[in-house]
N, C-alpha and C positions, 0 to 999 in steps of 0.2 A: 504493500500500500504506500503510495505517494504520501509525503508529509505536505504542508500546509508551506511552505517552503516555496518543494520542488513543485506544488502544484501552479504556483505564483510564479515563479521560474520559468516554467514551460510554456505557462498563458502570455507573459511579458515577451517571449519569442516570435509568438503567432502575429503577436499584436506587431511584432517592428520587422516580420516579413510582409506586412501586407504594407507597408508605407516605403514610398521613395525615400533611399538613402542618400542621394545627395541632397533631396529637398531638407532631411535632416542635419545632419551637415551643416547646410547654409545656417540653417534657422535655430541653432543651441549650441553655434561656435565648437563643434567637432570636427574632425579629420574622416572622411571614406575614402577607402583602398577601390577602386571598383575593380580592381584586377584580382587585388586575393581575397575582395568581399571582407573586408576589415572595417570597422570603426578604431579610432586611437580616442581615447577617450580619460582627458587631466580627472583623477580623483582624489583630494587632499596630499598634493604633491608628491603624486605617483603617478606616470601615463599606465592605461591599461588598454588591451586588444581583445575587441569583440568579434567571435570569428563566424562568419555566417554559417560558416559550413558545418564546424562540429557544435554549433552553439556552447560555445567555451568562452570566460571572458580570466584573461592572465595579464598579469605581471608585464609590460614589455620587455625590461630589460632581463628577467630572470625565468618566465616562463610560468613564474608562480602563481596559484589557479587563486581568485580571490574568493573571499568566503562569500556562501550564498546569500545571504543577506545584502550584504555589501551590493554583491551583483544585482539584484530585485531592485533596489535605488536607481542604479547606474541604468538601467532598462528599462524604467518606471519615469526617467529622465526623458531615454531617446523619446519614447513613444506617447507620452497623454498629451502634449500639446502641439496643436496644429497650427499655432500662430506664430509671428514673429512677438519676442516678448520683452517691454523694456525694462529694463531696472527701476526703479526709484529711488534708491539708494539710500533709504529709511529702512527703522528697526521697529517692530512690533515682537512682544511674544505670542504664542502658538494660540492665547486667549483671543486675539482680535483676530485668529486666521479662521475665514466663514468655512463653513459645511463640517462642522466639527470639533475645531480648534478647543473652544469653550469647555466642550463636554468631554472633550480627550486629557484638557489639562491637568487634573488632579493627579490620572497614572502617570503621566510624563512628568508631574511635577516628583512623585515616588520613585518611576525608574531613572530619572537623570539628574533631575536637580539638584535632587535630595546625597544622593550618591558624589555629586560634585563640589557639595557642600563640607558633606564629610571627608573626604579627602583633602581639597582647598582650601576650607574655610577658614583653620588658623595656620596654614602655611602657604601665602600666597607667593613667593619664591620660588614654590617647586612649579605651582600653577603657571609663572611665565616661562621657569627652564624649557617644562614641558610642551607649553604651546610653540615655544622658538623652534623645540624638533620637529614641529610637525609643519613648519611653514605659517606657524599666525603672527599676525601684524598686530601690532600696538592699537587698539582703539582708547576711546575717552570717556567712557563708563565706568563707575566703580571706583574700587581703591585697585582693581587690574583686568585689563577686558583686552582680548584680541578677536580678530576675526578671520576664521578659517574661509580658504576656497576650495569647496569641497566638490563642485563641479561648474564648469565655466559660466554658467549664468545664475549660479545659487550659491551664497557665501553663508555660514552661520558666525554670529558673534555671540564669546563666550563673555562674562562681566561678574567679578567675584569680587564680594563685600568681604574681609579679614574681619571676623569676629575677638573679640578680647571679654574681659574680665565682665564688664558692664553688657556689651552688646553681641547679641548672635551672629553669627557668620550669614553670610546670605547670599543667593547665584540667580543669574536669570539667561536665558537662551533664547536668543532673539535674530527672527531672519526678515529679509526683505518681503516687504506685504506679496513681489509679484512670485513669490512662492508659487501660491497658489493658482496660478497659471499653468506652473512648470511641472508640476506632481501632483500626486492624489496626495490628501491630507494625512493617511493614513504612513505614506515614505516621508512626508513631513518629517513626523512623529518618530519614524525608524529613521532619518537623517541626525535630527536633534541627538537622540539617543548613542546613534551608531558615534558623532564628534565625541561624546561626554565620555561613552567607553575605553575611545580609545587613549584618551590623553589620560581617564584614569587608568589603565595600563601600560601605559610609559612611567608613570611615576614608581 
């Protein structure tokens, strides 16, 4: 039996062979190979290669298969939007993003927040060592906030309060409203999630 997973996995396939690859391409600042049916595709400063043929999405330089999760983002990217889509270059958290956002935030506040809180909350020095490895930029939130590029037209920024003696530590995870253009709300939520893991496993 298929897992819940592989079964998002294989539907995200169907869905990005029935759509023009170069129209994709054009339109969410990707790379197509039309010779070896490739996408190249920047994931938080890593390229990765989507291959039409064996539906395998690796590592460039290493070959390395990414995890499936990861991949469902990354596929869930090429394929839900059919427009050209602009930035705005503003932060909202996951609370203002429509079809969802509101009623998802509690568990996203549990599984990432809260998790990033513990970790960073009274050690915001490891919190920037760690964002520096993964490619985040200095933003101006917080007492220390960067923001990742985690695919070429959707950035998250991360923003941690340093709690002390008197005051709680505090985090918030905030992406650009046109999000919700580029993905389903649901890889929102596994986007948010998927930043917060990894930089708490870097530490």
């Amino acid at each position: 039996m298929k897992t819940n997973y592989k079964v998002a996995y294989d539907k995200e396939w169907e869905k990005l062979k029935e759509k023009d690859p170069k129209d994709i391409a054009d339109k969410l600042d990707v790379l197509y190979c039309s010779n070896k049916k490739q996408f190249t595709v920047p994931f938080l400063n890593e390229e990765y290669i989507l291959d039409y043929k064996y539906e395998t999405i690796y590592k460039k330089d290493s070959n390395i298969p990414l995890n499936i999760s990861a991949s469902i983002i990354i596929l869930n990217y090429l394929t839900f939007s059919n427009k050209y889509i602009n930035i705005s270059n503003e932060w909202v958290s996951l609370k203002e993003i429509p079809n969802g956002g509101a009623l998802f935030y509690p568990a996203f506040y549990k599984s990432a927040i809260l998790e990033l809180i513990n970790k960073f909350g009274s050690d915001c020095e490891s919190f920037v060592q760690c964002s520096v490895k993964i490619g985040g930029i200095p933003a101006d939130f917080a007492d220390k906030s960067f923001v990742f590029k985690v695919l070429p037209k959707i950035s998250v920024c991360i923003a941690i309060w340093e709690g002390d003696d008197e005051i709680s530590p505090n985090c918030t995870i905030l992406f650009d409203p046109s999000i919700q253009h580029l993905v389903h709300i649901e890889t929102v939520i596994a986007l948010g999630g998927y930043v917060a893991d990894y930089l708490i496993n870097i530490k």
